[in-house]
C-alpha positions in Angstrom: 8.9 2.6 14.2 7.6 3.5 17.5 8.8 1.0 20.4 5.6 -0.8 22.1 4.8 0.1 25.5 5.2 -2.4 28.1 2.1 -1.0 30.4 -0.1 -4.1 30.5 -3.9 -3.1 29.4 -6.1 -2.4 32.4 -9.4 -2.5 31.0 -11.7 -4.2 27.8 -10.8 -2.2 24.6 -14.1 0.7 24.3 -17.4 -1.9 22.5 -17.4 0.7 20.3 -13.9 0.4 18.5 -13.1 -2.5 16.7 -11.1 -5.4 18.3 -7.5 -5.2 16.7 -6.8 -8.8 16.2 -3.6 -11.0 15.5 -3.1 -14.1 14.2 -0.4 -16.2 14.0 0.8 -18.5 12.1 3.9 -20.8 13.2 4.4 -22.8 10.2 7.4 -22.7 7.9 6.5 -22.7 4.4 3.1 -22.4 2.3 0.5 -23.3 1.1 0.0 -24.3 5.2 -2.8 -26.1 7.2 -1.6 -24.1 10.4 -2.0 -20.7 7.8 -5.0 -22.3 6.7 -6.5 -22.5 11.0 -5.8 -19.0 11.7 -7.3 -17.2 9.1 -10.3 -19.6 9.6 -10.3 -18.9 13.5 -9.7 -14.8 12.8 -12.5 -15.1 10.2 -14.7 -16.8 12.9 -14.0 -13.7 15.7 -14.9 -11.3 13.1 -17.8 -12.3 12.2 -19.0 -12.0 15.6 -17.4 -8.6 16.7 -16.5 -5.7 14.8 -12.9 -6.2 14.1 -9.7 -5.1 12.3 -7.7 -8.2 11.5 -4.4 -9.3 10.5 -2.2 -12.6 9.9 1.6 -12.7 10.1 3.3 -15.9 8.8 6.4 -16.6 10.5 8.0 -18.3 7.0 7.8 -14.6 5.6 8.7 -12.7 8.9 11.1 -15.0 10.0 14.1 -15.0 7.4 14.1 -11.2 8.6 15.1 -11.9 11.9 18.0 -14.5 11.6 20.5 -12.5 11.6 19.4 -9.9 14.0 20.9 -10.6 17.6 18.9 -7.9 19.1 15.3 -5.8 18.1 17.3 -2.5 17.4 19.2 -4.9 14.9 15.6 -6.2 12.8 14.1 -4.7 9.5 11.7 -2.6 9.4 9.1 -5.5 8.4 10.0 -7.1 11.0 9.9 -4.6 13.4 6.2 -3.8 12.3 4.9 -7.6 12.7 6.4 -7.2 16.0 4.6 -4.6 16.8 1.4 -5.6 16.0 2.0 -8.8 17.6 2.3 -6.6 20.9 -0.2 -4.0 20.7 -3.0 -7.1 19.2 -5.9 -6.7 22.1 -6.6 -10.6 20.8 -4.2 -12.7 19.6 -4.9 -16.1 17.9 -1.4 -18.1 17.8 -0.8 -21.7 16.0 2.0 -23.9 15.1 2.2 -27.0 13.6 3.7 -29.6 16.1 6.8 -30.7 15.2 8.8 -32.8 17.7 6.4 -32.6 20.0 6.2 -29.0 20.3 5.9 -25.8 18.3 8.4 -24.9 15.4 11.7 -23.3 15.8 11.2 -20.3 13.9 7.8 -19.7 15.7 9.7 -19.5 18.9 12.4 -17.1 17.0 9.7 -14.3 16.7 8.4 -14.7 19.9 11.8 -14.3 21.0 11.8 -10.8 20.0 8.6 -10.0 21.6 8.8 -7.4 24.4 8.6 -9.8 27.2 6.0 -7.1 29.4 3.9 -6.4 26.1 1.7 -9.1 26.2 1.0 -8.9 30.0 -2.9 -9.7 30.2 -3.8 -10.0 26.2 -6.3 -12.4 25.5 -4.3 -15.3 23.3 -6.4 -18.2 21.4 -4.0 -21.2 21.0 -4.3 -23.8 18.6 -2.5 -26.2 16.6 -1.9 -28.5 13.9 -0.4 -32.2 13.2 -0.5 -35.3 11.5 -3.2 -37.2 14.0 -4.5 -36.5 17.5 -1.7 -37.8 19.5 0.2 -34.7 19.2 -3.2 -32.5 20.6 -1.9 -32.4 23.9 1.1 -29.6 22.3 -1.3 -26.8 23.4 -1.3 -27.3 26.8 2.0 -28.8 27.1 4.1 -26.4 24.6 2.1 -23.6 23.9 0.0 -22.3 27.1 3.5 -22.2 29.2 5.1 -20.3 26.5 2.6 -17.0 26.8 2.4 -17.8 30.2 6.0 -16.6 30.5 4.4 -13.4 29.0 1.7 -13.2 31.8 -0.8 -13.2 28.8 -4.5 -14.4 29.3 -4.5 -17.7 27.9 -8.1 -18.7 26.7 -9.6 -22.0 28.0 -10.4 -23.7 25.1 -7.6 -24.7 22.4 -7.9 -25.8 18.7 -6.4 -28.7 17.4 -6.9 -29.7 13.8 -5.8 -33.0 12.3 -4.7 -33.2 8.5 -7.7 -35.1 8.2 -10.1 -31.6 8.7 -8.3 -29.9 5.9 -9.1 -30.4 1.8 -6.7 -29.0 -0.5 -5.3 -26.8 2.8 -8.5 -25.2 3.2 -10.3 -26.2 6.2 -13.2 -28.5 5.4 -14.4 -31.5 8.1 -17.8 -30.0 9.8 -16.8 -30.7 13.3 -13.8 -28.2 13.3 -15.6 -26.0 11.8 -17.9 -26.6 14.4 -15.5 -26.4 17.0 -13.7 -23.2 15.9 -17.3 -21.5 15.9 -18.1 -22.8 19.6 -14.4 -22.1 20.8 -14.9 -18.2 19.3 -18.1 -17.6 21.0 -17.1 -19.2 24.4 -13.5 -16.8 24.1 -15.5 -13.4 23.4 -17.2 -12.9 26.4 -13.9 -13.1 28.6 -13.0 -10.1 26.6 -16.0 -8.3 26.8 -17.2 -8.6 23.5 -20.2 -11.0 23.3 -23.1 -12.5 25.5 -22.1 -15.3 27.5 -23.4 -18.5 25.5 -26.2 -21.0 26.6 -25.3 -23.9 27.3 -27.5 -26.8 28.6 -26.8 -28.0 32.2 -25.9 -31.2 30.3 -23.6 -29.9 28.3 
């Protein structure tokens, strides 16, 4: 497997080749909610932009890397979800909250993450939890965590409630709303849609 390179991008990725985008998902078992979010938010960016997409779930990648102390040491699996983790030129993260942060094995995998690989990547954060208390995980958990990469953060989180899922499939209208206003707001900081209109009230 060929080792990423740690060069930080220096420009958009060419409008005319698709957007390689990542999602993932920090939850540890299935069927998941956070699983659930990230396909729906990937989904989203692909409809908008010509894309090549593709979800990791830690619960599968995870049990890979526990007993590896060092990358040289994971499988080859592994090795190729962290790879496309850091060569993603948009990655969509999530976790459920638990404890008031992101899970444990989420963190594990990021752990293994070239730490100069995701210099300047555009990364969507959102989140998952019982009730909107715990919303405030993204900015408090997860923003610091890929700041530590130097990644570019985007402004606008998503935070979904078990309340906007039916049957783990996402379902209340205003997260659907919200994931389709957060997308289109996140594109043009990457170069790859129109800035949208917005009402001066707004």
């Amino acid at each position: 497997m060929t080792a990423a390179t740690s060069t930080a991008p220096t420009s958009v990725p060419d409008r005319s080749e698709p957007l390689a985008v990542v999602g993932v998902s920090g939850s540890t078992h299935a069927p998941s909610r956070t699983t659930a979010l990230v396909h729906r938010i990937v989904d989203a960016i692909a409809e908008r932009t010509p894309a090549t997409t593709h979800v990791i779930e830690v619960d599968t990648v995870g049990p890979a890397l526990a007993a590896a102390r060092s990358r040289d040491r994971v499988s080859d699996a592994a090795d190729e979800a962290l790879t496309r983790i850091e060569t993603a030129e948009l990655l969509v993260v999530a976790s459920p909250v638990y404890r008031a942060s992101y899970t444990g094995l989420f963190k594990h995998v990021f752990d293994f993450v070239d730490q100069h690989a995701l210099a300047g990547t555009p990364v969507l954060l959102a989140a998952t939890g019982g009730s909107d208390r715990h919303g405030l995980m993204i900015d408090h958990q997860l923003r610091p965590l890929f700041s530590f990469f130097q990644s570019l953060t985007l402004p606008h989180g998503i935070y979904a409630a078990d309340r906007d899922f039916t049957d783990y499939q996402v379902s209340a209208p205003e997260l659907i709303e919200r994931i389709d206003r957060t997308v289109s707001r996140a594109l043009p900081l990457i170069g790859r849609g129109a800035p949208e209109v917005r009402s001066a009230y707004f």
